[in-house]
N, C-alpha and C positions, 0 to 999 in steps of 0.2 A: 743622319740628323738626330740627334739627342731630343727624348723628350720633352715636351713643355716644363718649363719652369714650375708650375701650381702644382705640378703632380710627381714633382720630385719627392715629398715624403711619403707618399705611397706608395711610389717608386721603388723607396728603399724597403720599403716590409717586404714588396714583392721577393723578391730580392735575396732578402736577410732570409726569406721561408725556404729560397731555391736553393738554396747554402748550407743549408740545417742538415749536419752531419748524419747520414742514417737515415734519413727522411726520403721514401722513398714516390718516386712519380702519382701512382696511385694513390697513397693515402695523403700525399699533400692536395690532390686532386679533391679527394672528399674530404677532405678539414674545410675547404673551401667551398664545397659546395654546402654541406652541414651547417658551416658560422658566416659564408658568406663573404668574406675580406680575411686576409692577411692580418689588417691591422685587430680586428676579433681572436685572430688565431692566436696572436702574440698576446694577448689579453683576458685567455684563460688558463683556467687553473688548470696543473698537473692531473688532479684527478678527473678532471672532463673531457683531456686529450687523453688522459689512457680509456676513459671508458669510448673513446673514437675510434681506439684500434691501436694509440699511440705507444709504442717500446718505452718504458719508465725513465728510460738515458735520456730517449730523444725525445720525449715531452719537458724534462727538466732542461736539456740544452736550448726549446723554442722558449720555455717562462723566461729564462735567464737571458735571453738575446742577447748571447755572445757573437753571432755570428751578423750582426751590427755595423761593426766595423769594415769587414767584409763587406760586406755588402756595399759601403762606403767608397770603399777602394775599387769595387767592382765598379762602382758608377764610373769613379773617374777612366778606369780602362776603357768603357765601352763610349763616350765622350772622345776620347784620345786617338781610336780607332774610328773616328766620323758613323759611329754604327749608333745601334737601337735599341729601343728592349721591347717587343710587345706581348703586353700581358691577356689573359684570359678574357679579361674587360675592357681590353681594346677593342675598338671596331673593327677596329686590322687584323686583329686576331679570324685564321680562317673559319670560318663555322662550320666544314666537312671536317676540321682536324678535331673539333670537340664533340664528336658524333662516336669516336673509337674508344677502346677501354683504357688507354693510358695516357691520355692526351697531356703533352708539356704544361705545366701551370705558365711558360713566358717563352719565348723566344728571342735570341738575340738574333740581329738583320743589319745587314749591311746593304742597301742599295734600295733600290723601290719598294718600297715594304708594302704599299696597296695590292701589287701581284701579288700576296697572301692566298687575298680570298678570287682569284682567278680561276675559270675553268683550265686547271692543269691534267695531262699525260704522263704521266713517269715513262722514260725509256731506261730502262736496265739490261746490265748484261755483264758478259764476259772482262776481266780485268786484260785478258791476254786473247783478244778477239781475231777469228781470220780475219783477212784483206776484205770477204765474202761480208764480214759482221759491221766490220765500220763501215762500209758502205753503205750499208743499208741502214745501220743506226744514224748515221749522218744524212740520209734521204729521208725517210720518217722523220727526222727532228727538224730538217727545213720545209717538208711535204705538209706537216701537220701544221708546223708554225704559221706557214704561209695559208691554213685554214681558220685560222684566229683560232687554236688551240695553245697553249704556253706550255713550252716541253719541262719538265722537271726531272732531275738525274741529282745523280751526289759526287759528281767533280771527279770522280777517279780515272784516272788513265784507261784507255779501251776504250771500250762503250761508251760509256759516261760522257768523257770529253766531247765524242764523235757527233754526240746529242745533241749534246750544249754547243756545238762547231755548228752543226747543221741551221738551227734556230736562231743562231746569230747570223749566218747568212742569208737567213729570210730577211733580215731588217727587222727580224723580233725578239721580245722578249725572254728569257730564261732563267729556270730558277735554280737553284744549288743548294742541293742539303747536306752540311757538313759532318764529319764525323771528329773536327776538335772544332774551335772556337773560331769567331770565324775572323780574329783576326792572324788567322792561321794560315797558310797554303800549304794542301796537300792533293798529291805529291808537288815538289819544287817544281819540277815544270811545266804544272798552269799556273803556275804564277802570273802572265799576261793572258789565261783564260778567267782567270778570279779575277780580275782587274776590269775584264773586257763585263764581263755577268756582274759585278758591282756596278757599274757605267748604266746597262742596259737593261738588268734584272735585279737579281735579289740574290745574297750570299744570307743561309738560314742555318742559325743551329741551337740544342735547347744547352746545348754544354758551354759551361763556362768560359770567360776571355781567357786566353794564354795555354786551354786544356792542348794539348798535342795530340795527334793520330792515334791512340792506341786503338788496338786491333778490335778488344772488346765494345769500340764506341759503334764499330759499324752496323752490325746488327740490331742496335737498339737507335739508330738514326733509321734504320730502314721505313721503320712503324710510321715515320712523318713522312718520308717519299711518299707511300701508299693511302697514308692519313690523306693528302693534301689534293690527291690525285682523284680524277673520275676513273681511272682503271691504268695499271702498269702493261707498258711492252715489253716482254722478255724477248729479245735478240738471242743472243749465245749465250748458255750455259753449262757447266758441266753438271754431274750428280749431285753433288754434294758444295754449291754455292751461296751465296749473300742473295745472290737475284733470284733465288728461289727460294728464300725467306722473305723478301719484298713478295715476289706473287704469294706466298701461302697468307700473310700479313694482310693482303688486299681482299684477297678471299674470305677472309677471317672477318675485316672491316667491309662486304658487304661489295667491294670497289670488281669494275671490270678486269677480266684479267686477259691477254690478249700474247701470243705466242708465234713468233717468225720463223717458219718449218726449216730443218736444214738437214743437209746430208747425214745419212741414217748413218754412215762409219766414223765421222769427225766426232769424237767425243763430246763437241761443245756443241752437239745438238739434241744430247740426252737429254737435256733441261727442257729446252721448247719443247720437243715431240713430246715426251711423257706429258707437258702441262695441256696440249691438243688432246693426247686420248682420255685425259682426266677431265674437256670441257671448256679449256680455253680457247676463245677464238682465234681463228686459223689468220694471218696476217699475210697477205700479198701484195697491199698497197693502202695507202694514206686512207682512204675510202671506207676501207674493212672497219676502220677503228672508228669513224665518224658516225658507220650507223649504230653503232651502242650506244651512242650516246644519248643522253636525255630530248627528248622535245627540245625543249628552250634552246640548247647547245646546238642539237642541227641547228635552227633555222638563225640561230649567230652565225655557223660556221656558212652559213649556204649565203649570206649574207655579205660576210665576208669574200667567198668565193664570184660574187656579181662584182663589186666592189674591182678586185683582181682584175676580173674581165674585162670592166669598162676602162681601169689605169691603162692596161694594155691597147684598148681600141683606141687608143688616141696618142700611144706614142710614149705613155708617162709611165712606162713599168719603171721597177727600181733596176739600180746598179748590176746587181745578180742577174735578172732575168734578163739585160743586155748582155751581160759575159757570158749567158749560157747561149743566147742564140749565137753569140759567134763562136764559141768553142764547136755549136754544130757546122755553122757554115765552111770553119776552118777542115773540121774535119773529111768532109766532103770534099776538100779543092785539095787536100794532101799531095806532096810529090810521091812519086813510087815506092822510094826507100819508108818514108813514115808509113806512109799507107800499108806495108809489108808487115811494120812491126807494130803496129796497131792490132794486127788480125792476133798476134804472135801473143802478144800481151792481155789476160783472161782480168775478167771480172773479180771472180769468185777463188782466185789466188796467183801468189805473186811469182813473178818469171824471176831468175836471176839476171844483171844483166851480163853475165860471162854465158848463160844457156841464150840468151838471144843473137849475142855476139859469132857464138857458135853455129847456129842456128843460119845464119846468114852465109856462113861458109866464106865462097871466097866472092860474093856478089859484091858485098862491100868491108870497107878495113872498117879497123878498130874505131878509129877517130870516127869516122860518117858515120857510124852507130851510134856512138855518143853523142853527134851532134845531131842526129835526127832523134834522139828521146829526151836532147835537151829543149829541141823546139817543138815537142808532142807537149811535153809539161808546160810551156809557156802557153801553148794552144788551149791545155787546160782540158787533157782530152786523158794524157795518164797522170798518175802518181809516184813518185818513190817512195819509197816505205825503208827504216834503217836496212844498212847492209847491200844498199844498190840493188834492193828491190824495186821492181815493177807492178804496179796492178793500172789495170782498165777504170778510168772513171764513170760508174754506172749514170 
């Protein structure tokens, strides 16, 4: 939904300032906070913006309001794409993110823009997670959501998705911080998860309509994951990744940092363990992360949690928590052959199914294998994963 009509020409300063070639987050940051409006900013003189800190180009590029037009065009994209703009003087605008050293002067938002100022979680992690990672990242992001927490991640494949998957299987909300525009989908295949989080959450980013993926946006999108967030979960990471620029970033901003231990030889657990012996909370389940959190948030979340209990005492849980009691019940009344390849099929990484196949020897043929792991997934007890893998659904 586009902004109000009345506030279209203030709109466009916002705008015209976010555009201003060279003009960078910070000192557009304090021109503002210094003069107060955009529309002041565009309204002084060269020598008052250099003596702000302003570069001599880009205080003559704001006097001259070339970037006008732009800004012009920018409106009708963000119009065009059913999305938003919220500026610093929105009420929308979240007030943990104006708490950090380089907080967006605007955001663009595609979906429920009031989730803004939400008590959000970041879950981060691995872009190429074990079987072991998205499990868990997807347990956490429906474990938390279902405690009236709102999970926030930045859309990427792995993790990220696993998150934002999990959160919408609570029947809640999720938020996305992008790293181009958000009438953008990356990568191509959430495209029906950016559809699904437009629908039921919030698509968020400070980059412009139409900007594309580049590599360099991700790390400077990070700072708003953790900006927005009361503390990030790191999942899987390697040495040297993004989700440990989100935790040093949360750190840096003050926010919880919160870390899911994993096997000491898996590379992609260098990340968490070193963030544990450095201080972050050790994570074993939904719980761990709820007691960090403030007063107020327990007793929403605990709140929350009665709420759950009494849906349930009367029969009214949602859709999910009915497919999960039967995927238990199912799993218990199993015939022999599932029931075999249940035990066969691990959590924490994936079977092939020619080692299962194998594995069964000459008990059962090829066929009966495959159709008892096709009626295991309908049961909704394992998973495939590309390449006719298997894992255990935790």
């Amino acid at each position: 939904m586009a902004n109000p009509a009345g506030s279209q020409e203030a709109l466009l300063h916002w705008l015209a300032l976010h555009l201003v070639p060279g003009l960078g987050t910070v000192q557009a940051y304090k021109l503002i906070g210094r003069l107060g409006s955009p529309q002041r900013v565009f309204h002084t003189s060269v020598s008052e913006l250099e003596s702000c800190g302003v570069q001599a180009g880009v205080a003559q590029s704001i006097v001259s309001g070339v970037t006008f037009e732009d800004a012009a065009a920018e409106m009708d994209k963000v119009q065009a794409a059913g999305a938003a703009v919220v500026t610093m003087q929105d009420p929308e605008y979240p007030e943990r993110l104006k708490q950090i050293y380089d907080p967006p002067i605007l955001l663009y938002v595609r979906g429920r823009r009031e989730l803004l100022g939400s008590d959000q979680i970041a879950v981060v992690g691995s872009r190429r997670p074990s079987p072991y990672g998205s499990s868990v990242a997807a347990k956490l992001g429906e474990e938390l959501a279902r405690a009236g927490l709102v999970i926030t991640s930045g859309m990427a494949r792995g993790t990220d998705s696993a998150a934002h998957q999990g959160a919408l299987r609570a029947g809640s909300e999720t938020v996305a911080v992008l790293g181009c525009g958000v009438d953008q989908v990356y990568p191509a295949e959430n495209r029906k998860l950016a559809g699904q989080i437009a629908e039921r959450g919030v698509l968020v980013s400070e980059f412009p309509m139409g900007t594309p993926a580049y590599p360099q946006n991700f790390p400077i999108r990070n700072r708003i994951i953790s900006g927005m967030s009361l503390g990030v979960v790191v999942v899987e990471a390697a040495q040297y990744s993004g989700s440990l620029i989100t935790a040093r970033l949360a750190n840096d901003q003050g926010r919880e940092v919160f870390a899911v231990p994993g096997n000491i030889v898996n590379r992609l657990s260098w990340g968490p363990n070193q963030l544990i012996k450095q201080g972050a909370k050790l994570v074993q389940e939904w719980q761990d992360v709820v007691e960090e959190m403030p007063a107020a948030v327990r007793e929403r979340t605990l709140a929350s949690q009665k709420e759950a209990l009494a849906a349930l005492a009367v029969g009214a849980s949602g859709e999910s928590s009915r497919a999960s009691a039967a995927s238990d019940r199912g799993a218990a009344l199993l015939p022999p052959l599932q029931r075999h390849l249940l035990e066969m099929v691990q959590v924490d990484a994936s079977t092939h199914i020619d080692a299962l196949i194998d594995r069964m020897g000459e008990e059962s043929s090829t066929s009966e294998v495959i159709a008892a792991l096709c009626e295991l997934e309908l049961a909704g007890v394992v998973r495939q994963l590309p390449g006719k893998n298997y894992v255990r659904v935790w």
